[in-house]
HTML snippet that shows the backbone in 3Dmol.js (N, CA, C, O; Angstrom):
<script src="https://3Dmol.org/build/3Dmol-min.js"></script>
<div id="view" style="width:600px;height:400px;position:relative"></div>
<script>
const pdb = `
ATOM      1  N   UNK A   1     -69.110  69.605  26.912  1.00  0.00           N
ATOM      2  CA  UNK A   1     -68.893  69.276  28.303  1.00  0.00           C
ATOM      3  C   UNK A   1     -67.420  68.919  28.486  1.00  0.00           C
ATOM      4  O   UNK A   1     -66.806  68.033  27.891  1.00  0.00           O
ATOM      5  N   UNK A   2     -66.969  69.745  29.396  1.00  0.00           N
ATOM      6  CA  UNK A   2     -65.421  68.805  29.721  1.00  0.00           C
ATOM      7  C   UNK A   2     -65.157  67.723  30.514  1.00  0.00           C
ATOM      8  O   UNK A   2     -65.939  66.990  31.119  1.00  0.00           O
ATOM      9  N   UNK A   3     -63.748  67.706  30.430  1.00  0.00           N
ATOM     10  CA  UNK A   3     -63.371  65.862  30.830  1.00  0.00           C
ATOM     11  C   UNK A   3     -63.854  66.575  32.814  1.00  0.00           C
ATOM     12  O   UNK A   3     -64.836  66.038  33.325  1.00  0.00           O
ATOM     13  N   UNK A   4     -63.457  67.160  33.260  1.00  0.00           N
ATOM     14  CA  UNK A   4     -63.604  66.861  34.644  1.00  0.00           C
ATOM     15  C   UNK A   4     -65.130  66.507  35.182  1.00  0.00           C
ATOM     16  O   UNK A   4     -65.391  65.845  36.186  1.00  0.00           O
ATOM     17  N   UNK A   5     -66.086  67.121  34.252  1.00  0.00           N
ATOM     18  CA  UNK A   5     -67.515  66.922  34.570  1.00  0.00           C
ATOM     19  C   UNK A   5     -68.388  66.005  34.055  1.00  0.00           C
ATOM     20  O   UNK A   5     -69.588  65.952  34.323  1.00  0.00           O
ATOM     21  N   UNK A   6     -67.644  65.107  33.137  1.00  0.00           N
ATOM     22  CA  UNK A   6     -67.402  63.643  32.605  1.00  0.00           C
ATOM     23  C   UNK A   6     -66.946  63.042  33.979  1.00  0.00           C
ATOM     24  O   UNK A   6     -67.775  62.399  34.622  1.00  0.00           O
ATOM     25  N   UNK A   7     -66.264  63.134  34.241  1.00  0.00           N
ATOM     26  CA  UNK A   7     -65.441  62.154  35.107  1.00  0.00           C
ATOM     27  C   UNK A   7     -66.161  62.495  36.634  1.00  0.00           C
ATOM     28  O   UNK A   7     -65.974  61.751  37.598  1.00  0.00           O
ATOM     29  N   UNK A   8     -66.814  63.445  36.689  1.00  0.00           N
ATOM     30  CA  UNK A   8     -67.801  63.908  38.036  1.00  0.00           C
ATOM     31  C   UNK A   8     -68.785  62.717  37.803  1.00  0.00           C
ATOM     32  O   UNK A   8     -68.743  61.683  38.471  1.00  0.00           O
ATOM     33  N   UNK A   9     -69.865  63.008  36.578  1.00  0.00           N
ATOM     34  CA  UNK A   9     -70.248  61.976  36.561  1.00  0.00           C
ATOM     35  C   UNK A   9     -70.697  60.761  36.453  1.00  0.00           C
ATOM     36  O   UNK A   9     -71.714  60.135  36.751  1.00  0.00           O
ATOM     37  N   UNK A  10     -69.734  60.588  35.975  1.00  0.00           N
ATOM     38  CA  UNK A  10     -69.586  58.532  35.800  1.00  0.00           C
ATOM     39  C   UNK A  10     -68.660  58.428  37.505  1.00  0.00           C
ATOM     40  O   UNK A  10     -68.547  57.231  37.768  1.00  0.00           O
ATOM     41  N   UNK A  11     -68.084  59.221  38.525  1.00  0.00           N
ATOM     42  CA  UNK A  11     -68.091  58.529  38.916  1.00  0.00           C
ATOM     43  C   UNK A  11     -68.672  59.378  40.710  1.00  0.00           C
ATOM     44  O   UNK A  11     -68.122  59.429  41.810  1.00  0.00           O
ATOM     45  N   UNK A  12     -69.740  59.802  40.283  1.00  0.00           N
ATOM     46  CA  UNK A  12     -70.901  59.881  41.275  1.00  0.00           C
ATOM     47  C   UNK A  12     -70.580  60.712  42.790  1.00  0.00           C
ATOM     48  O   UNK A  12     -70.236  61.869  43.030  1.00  0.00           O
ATOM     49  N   UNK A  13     -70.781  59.894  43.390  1.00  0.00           N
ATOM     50  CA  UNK A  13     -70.329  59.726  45.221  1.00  0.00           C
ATOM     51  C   UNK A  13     -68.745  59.659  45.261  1.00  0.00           C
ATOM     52  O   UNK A  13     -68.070  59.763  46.285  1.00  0.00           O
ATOM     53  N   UNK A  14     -68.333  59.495  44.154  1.00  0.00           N
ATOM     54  CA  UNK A  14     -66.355  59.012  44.836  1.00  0.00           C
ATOM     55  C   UNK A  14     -65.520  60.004  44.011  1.00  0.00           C
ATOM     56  O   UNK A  14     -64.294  59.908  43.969  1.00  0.00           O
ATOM     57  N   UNK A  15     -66.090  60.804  43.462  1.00  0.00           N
ATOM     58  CA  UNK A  15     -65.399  62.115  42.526  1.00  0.00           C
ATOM     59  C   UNK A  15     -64.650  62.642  44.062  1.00  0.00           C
ATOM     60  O   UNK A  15     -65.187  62.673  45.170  1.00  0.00           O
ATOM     61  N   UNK A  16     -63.553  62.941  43.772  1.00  0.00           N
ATOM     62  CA  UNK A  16     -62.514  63.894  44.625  1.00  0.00           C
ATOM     63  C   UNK A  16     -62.241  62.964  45.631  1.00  0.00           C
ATOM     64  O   UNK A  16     -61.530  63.406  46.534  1.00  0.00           O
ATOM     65  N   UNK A  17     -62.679  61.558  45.755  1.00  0.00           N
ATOM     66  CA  UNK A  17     -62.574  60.926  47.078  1.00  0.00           C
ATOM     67  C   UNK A  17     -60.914  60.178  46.752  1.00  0.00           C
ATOM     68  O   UNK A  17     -60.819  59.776  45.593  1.00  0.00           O
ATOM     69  N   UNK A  18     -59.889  60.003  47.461  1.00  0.00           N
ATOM     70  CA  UNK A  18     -58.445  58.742  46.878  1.00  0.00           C
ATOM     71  C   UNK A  18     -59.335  57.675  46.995  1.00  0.00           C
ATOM     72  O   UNK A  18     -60.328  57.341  47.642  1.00  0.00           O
ATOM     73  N   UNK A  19     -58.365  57.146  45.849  1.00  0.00           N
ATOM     74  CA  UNK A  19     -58.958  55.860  45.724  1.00  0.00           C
ATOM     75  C   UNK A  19     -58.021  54.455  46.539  1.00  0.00           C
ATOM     76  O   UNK A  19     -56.803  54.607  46.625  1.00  0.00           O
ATOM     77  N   UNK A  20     -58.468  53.516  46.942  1.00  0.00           N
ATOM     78  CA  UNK A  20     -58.154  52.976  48.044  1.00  0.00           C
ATOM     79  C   UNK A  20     -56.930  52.032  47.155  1.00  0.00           C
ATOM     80  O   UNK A  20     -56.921  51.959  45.926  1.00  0.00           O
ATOM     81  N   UNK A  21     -55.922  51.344  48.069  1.00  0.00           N
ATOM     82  CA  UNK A  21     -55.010  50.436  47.360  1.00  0.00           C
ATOM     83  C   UNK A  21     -55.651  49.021  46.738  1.00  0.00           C
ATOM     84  O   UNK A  21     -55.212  48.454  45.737  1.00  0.00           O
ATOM     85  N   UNK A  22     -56.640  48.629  47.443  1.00  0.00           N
ATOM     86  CA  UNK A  22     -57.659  47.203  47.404  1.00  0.00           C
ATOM     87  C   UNK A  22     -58.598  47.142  47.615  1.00  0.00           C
ATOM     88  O   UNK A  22     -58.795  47.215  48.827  1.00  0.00           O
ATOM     89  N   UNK A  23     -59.757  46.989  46.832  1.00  0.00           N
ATOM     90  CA  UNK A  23     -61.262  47.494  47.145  1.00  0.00           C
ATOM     91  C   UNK A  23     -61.829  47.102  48.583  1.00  0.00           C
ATOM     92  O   UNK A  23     -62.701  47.613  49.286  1.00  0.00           O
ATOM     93  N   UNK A  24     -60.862  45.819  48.774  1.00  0.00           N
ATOM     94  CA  UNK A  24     -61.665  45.392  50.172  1.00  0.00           C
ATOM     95  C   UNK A  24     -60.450  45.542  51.266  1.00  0.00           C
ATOM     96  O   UNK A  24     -60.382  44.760  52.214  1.00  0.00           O
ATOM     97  N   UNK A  25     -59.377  46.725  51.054  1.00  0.00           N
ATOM     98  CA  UNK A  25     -58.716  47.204  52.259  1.00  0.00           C
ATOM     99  C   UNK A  25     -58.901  49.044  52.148  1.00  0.00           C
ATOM    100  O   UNK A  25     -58.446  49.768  51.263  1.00  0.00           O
ATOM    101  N   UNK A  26     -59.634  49.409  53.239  1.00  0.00           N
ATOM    102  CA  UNK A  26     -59.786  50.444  53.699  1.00  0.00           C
ATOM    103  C   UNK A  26     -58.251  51.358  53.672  1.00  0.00           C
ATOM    104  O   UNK A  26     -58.057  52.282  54.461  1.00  0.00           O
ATOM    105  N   UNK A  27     -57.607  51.088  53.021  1.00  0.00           N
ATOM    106  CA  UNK A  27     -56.496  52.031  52.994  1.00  0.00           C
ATOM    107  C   UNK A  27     -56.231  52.584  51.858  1.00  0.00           C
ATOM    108  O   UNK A  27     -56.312  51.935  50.815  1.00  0.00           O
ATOM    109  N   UNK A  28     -55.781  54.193  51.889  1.00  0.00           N
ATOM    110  CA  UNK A  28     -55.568  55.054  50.618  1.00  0.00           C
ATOM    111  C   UNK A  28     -54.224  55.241  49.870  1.00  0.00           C
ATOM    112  O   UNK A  28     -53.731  54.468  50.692  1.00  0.00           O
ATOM    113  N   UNK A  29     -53.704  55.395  49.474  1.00  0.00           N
ATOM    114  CA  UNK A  29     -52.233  55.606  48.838  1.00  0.00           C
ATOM    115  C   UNK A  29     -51.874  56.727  49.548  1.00  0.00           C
ATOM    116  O   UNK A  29     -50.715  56.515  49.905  1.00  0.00           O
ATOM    117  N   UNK A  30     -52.114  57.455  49.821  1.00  0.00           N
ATOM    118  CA  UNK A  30     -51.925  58.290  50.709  1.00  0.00           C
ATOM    119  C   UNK A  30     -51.159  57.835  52.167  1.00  0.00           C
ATOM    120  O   UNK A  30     -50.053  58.193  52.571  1.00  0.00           O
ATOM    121  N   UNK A  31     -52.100  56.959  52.780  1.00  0.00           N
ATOM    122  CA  UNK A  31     -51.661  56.331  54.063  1.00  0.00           C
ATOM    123  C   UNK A  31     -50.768  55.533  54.048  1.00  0.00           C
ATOM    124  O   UNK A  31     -49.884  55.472  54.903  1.00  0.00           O
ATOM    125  N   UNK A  32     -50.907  54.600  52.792  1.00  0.00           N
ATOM    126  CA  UNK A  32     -49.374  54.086  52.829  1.00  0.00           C
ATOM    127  C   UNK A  32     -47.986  54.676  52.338  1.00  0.00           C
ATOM    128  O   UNK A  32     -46.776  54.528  52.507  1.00  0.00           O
ATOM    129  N   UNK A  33     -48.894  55.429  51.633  1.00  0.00           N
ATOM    130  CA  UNK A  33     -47.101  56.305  51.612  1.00  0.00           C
ATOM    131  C   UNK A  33     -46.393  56.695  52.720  1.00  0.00           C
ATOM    132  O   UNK A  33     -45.171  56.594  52.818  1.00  0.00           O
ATOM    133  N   UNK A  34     -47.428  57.318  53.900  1.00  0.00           N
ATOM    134  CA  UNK A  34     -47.127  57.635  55.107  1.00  0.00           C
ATOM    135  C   UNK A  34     -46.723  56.547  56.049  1.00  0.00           C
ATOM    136  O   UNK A  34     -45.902  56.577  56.965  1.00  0.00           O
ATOM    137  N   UNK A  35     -47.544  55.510  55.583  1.00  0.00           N
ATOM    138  CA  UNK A  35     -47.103  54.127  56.980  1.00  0.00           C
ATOM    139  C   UNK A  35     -45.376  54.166  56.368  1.00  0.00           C
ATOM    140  O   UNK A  35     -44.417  54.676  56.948  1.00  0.00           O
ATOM    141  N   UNK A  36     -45.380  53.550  55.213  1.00  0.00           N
ATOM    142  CA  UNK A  36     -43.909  53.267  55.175  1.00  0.00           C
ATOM    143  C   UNK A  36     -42.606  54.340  55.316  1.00  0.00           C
ATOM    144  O   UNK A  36     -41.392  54.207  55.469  1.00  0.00           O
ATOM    145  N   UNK A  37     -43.798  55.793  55.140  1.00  0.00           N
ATOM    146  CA  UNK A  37     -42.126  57.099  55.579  1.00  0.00           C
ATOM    147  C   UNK A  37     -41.701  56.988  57.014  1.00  0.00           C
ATOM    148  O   UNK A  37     -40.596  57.292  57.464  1.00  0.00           O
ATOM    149  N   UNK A  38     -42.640  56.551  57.611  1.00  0.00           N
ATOM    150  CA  UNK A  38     -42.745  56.280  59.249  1.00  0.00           C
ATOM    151  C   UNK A  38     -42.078  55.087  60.099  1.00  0.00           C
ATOM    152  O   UNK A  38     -41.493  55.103  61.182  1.00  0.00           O
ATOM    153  N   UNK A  39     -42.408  53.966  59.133  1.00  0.00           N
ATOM    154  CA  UNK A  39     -41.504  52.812  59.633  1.00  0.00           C
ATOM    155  C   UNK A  39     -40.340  52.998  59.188  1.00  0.00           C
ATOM    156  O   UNK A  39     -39.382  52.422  59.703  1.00  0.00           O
ATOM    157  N   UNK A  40     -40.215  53.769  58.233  1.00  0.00           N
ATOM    158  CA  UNK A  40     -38.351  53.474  57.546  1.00  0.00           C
ATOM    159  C   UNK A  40     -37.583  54.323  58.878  1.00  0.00           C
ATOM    160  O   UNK A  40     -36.659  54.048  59.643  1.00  0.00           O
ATOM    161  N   UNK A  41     -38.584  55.596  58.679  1.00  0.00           N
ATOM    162  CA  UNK A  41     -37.677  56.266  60.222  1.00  0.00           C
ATOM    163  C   UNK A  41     -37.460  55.759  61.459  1.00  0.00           C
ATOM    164  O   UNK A  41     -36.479  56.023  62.155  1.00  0.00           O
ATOM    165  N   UNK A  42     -38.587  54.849  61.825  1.00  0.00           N
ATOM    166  CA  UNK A  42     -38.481  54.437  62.952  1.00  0.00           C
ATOM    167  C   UNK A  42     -37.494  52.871  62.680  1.00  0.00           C
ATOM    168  O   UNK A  42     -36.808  52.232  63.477  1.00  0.00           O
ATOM    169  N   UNK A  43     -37.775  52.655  61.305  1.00  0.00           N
ATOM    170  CA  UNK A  43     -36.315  51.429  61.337  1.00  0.00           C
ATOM    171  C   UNK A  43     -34.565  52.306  61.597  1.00  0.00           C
ATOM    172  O   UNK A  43     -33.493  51.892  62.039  1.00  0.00           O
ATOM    173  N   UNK A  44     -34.803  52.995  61.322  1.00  0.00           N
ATOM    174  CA  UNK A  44     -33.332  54.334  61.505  1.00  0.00           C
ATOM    175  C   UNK A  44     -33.146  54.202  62.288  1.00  0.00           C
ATOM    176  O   UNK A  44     -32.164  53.582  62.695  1.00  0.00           O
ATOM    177  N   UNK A  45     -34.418  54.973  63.258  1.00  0.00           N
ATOM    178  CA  UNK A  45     -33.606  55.520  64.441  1.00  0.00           C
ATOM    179  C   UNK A  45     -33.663  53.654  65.692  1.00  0.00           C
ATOM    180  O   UNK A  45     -33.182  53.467  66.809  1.00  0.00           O
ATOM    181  N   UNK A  46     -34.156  53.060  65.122  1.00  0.00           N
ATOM    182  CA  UNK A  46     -33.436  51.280  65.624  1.00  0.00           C
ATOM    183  C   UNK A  46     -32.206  51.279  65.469  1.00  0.00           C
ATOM    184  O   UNK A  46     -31.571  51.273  66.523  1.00  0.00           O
ATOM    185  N   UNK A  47     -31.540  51.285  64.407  1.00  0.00           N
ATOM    186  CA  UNK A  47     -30.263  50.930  64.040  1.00  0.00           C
ATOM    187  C   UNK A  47     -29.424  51.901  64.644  1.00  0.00           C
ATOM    188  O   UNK A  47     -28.407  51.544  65.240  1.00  0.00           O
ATOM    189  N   UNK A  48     -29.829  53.382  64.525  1.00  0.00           N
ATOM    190  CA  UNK A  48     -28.662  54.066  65.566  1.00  0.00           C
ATOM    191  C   UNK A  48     -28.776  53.913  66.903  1.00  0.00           C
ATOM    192  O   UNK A  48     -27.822  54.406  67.505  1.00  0.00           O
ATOM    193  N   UNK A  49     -30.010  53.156  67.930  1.00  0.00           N
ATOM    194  CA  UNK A  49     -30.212  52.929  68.813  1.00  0.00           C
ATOM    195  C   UNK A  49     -29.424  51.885  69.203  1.00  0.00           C
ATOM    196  O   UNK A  49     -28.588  51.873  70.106  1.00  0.00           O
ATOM    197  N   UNK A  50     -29.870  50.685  68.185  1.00  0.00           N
ATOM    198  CA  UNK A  50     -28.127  49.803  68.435  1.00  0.00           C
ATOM    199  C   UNK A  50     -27.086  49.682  68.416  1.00  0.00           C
ATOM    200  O   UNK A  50     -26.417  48.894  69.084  1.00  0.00           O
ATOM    201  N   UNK A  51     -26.613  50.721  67.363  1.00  0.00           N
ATOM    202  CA  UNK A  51     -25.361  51.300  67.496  1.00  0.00           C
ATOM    203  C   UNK A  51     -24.675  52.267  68.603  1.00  0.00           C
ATOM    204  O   UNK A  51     -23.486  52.189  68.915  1.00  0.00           O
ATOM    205  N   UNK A  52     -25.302  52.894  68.973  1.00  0.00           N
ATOM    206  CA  UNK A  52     -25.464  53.319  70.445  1.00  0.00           C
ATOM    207  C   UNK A  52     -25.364  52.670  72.239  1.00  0.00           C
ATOM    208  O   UNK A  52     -24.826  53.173  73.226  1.00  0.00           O
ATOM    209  N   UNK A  53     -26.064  51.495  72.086  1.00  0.00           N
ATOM    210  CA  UNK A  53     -25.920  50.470  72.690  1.00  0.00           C
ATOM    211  C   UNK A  53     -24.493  49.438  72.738  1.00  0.00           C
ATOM    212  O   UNK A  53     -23.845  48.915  73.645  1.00  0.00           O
ATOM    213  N   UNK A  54     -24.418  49.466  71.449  1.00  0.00           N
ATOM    214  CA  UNK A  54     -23.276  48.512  71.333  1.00  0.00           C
ATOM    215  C   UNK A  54     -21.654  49.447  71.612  1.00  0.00           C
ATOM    216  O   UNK A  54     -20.610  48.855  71.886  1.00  0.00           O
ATOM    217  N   UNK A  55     -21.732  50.595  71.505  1.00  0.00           N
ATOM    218  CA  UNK A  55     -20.852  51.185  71.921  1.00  0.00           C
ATOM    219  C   UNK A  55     -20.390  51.317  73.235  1.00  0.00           C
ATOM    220  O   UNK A  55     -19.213  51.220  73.581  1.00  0.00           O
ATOM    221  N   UNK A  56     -21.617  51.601  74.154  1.00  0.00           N
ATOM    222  CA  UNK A  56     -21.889  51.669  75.357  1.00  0.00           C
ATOM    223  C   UNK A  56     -21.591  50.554  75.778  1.00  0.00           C
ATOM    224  O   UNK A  56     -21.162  50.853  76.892  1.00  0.00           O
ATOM    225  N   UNK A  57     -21.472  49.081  75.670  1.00  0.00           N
ATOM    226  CA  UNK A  57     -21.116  47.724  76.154  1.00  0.00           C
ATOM    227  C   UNK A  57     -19.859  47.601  75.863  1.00  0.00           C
ATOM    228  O   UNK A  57     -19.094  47.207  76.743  1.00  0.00           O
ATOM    229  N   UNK A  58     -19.413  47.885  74.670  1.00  0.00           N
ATOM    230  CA  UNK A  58     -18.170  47.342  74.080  1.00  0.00           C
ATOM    231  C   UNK A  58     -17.299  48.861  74.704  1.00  0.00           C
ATOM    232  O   UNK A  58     -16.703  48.515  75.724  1.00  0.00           O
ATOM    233  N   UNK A  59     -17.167  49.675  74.549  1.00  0.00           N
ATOM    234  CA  UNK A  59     -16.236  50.961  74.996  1.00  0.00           C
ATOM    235  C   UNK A  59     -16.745  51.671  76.495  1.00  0.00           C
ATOM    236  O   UNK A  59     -15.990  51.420  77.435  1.00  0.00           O
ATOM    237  N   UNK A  60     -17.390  52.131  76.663  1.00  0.00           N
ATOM    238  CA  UNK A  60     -17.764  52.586  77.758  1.00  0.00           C
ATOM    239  C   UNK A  60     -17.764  52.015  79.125  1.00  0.00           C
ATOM    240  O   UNK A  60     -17.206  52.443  80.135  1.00  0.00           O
ATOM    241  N   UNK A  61     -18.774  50.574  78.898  1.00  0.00           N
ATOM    242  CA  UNK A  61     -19.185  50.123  80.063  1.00  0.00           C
ATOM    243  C   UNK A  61     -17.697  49.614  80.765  1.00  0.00           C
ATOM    244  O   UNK A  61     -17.390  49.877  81.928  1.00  0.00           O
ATOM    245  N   UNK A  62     -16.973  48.952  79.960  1.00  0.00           N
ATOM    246  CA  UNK A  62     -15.671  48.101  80.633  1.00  0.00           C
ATOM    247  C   UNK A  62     -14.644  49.434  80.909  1.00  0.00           C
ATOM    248  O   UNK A  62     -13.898  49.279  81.876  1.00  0.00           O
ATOM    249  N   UNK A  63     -14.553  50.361  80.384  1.00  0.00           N
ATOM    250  CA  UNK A  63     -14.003  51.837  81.230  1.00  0.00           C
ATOM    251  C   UNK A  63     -14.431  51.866  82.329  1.00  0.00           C
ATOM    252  O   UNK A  63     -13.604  51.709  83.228  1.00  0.00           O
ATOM    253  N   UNK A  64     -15.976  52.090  82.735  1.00  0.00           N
ATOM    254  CA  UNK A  64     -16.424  52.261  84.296  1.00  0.00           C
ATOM    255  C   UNK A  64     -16.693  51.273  84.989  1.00  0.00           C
ATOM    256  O   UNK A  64     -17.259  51.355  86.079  1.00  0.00           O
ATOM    257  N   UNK A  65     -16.162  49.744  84.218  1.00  0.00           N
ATOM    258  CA  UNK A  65     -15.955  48.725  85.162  1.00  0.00           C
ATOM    259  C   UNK A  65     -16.927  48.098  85.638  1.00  0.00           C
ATOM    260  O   UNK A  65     -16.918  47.404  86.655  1.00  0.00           O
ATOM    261  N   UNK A  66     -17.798  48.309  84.938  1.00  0.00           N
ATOM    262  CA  UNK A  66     -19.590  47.916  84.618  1.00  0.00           C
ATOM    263  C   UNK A  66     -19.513  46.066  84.206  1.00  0.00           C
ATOM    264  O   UNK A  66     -18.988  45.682  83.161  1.00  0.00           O
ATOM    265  N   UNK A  67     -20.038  45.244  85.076  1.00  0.00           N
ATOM    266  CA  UNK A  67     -19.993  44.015  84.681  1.00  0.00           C
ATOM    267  C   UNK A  67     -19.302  43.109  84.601  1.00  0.00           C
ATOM    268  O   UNK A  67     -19.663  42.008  84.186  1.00  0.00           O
ATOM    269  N   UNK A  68     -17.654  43.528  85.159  1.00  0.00           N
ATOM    270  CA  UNK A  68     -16.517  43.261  85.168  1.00  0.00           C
ATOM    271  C   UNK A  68     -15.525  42.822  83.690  1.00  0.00           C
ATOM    272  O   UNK A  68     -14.472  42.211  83.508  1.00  0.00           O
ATOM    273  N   UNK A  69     -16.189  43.278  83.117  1.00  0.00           N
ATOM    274  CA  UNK A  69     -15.633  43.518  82.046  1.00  0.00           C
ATOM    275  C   UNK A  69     -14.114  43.699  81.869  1.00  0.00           C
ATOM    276  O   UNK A  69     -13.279  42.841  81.584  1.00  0.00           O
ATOM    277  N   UNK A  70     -13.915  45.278  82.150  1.00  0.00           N
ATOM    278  CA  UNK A  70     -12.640  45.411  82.306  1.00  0.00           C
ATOM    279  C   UNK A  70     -11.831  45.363  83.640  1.00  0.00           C
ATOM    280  O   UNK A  70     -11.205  46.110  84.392  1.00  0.00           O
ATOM    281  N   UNK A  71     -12.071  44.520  83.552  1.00  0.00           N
ATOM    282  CA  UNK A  71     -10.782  43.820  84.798  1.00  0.00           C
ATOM    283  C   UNK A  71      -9.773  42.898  84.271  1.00  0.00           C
ATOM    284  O   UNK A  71      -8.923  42.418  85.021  1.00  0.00           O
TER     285      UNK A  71
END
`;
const viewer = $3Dmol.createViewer("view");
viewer.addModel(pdb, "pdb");
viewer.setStyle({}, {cartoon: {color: "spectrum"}});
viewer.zoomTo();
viewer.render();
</script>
């Protein structure tokens, strides 16, 4: 008998299933790999959003005289 049909069954119902990060959290390694590719991007595109912003206050806005800035 080979190892994969060994390993079918000893382990029953959960053969081919991921196996979760914590028996008692419903989440797969899978999903967290994905939660965190997702927040890192969305931490990115934060930081160029503020950088963006801060340009726009500091250079821009006091050019068009926005706030009285540049006066």
């Amino acid at each position: 008998m080979g190892e994969a049909k060994r390993r079918k069954e000893a382990l029953g119902e959960k053969y081919g299933q991921e196996p979760y990060i914590l028996p008692w959290l419903p989440i797969t390694k899978r999903q967290s790999e994905q939660f965190l590719k997702w927040t890192s991007r969305g931490a990115w595109a934060g930081i160029v959003g503020l950088i963006v912003v801060w340009l726009t206050v500091v250079f821009i806005a006091p050019s068009l005289g926005w706030w009285g800035l540049g006066q």
